[in-house]
C-alpha positions as CSV (number, residue, x, y, z in Angstrom):
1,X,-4.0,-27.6,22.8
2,X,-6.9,-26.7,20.4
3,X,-7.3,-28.3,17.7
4,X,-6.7,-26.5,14.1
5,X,-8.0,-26.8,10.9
6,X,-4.5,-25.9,9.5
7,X,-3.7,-25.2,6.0
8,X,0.0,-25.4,4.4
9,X,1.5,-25.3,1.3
10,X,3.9,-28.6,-0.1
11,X,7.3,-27.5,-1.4
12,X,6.3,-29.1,-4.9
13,X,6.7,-27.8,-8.5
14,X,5.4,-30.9,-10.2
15,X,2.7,-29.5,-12.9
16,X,3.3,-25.9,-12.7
17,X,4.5,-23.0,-14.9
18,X,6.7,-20.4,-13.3
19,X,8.9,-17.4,-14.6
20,X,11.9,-15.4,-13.3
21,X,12.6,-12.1,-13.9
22,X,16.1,-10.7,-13.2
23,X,17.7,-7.5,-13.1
24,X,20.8,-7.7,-15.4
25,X,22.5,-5.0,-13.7
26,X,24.6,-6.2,-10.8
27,X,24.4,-9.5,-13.0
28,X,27.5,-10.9,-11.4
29,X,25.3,-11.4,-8.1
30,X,21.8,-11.8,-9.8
31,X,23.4,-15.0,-12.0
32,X,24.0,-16.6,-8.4
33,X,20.4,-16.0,-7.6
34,X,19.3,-17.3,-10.9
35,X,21.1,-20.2,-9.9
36,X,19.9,-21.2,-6.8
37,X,16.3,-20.5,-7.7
38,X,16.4,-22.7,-10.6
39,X,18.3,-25.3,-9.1
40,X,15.8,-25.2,-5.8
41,X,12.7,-25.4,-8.5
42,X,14.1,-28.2,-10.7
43,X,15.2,-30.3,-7.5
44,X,11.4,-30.0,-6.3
45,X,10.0,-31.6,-9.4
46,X,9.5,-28.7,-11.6
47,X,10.4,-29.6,-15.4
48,X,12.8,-27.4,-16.9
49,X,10.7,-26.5,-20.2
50,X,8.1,-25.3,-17.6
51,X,10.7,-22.7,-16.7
52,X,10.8,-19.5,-18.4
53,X,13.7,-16.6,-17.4
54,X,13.1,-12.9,-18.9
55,X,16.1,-10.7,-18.4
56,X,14.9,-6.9,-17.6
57,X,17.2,-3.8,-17.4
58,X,17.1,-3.2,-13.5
59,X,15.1,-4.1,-10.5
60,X,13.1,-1.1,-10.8
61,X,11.7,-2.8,-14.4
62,X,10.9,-6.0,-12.4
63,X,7.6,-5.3,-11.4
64,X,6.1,-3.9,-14.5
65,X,7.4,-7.0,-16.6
66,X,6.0,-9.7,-13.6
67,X,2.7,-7.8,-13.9
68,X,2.8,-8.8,-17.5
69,X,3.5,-12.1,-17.1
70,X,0.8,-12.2,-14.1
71,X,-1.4,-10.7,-16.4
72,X,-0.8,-13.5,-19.3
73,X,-2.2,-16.7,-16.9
74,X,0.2,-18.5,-18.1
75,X,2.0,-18.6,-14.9
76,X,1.4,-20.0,-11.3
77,X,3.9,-18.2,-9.7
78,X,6.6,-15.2,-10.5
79,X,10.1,-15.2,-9.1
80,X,11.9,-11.5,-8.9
81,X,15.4,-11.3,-8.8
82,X,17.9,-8.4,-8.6
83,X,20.6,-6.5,-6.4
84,X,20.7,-3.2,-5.3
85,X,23.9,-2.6,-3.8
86,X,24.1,1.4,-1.8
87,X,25.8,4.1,-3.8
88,X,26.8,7.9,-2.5
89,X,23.8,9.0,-3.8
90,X,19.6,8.7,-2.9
91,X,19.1,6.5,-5.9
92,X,19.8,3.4,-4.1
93,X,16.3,4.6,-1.5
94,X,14.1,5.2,-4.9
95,X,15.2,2.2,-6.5
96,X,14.7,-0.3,-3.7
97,X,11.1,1.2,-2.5
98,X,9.7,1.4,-5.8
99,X,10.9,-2.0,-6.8
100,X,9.8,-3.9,-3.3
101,X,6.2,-1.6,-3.6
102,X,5.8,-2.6,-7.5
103,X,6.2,-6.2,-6.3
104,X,4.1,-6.4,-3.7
105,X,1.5,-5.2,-5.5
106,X,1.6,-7.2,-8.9
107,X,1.0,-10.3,-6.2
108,X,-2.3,-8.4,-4.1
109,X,-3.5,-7.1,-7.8
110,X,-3.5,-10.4,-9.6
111,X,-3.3,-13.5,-6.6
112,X,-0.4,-14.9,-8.7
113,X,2.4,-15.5,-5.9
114,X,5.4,-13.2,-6.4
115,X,8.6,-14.0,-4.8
116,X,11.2,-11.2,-3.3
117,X,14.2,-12.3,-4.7
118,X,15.6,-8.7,-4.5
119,X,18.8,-7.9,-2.6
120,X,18.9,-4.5,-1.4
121,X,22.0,-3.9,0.8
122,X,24.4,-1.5,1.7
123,X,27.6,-3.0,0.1
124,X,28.7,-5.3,-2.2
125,X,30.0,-8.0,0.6
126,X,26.6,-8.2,1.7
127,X,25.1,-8.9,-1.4
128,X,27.8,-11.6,-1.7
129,X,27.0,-13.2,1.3
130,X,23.1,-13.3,0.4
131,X,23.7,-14.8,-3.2
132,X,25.2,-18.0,-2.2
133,X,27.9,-17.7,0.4
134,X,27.7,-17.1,4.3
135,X,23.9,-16.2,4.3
136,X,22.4,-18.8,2.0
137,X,20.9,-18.0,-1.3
138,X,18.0,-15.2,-1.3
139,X,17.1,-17.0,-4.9
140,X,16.3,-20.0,-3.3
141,X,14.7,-18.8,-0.6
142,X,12.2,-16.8,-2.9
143,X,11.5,-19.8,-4.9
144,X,10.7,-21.9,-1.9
145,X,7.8,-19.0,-0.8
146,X,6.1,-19.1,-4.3
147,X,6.1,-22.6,-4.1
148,X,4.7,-22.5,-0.6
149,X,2.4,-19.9,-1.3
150,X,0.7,-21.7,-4.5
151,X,-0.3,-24.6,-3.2
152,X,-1.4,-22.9,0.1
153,X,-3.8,-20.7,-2.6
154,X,-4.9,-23.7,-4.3
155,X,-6.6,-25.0,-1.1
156,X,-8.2,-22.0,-0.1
């Protein structure tokens, strides 16, 4: 086996400034995400007045807002949250594309880590099972990758 310079992030908060921005709509599910990513971030050393939550409209506001806060350097990483749960209607295709695109690129435009905490699914039992129930915590799991993901950028 070759051997690799290897480089990978430690899940620590300890030091860092991070936000969250949540969708309030479908607050019901997004609270649960809130939740787990705050309890994930505080149980890896991250101090809670080092914690900042802004509450936007709808997930298709998050990534105008995280650019913001990008933008303001006061942050090493960005959590997204938000649920988009299927209607009858197309809106549920817009929504999730523009929201999951607008995301993606406040992280490549500014190189401050953005986590995907967005549900997108097709019913409401889904999103149940994603936000804390039979399929973990999507909250948690996108704290956890900015974690990762900064201190993998801080050694590079």
């Amino acid at each position: 086996m070759l051997h690799l310079n290897t480089i990978e992030g430690k899940l620590d908060a300890r030091g860092l400034q991070i936000a969250l921005v949540a969708s309030r709509f479908n607050d019901f599910i997004v609270d649960k995400l809130i939740g787990g990513a705050v309890d994930c971030l505080l149980r890896h050393g991250l101090n809670r007045e080092n914690l900042t939550l802004v509450k936007v409209p709808g997930a298709f506001e998050l990534p105008l807002v995280a650019k913001k806060l990008a933008l303001s350097k006061k942050y090493q990483g960005i959590i997204c949250l938000g649920a988009i749960i299927r209607g009858a209607t197309p809106h549920f295709d817009y929504v999730a594309a523009e929201a999951s695109k607008g995301i993606a690129l406040v992280s490549l435009e500014t190189g401050i880590p953005v986590g995907f905490g967005v549900l997108t699914t097709d019913t409401l039992e889904q999103a149940i099972e994603r936000a804390g129930s039979k399929a973990g915590n999507k909250g948690v799991e996108a704290a956890l990758a900015v974690l990762e993901t900064i201190r993998v950028m801080e050694q590079i």
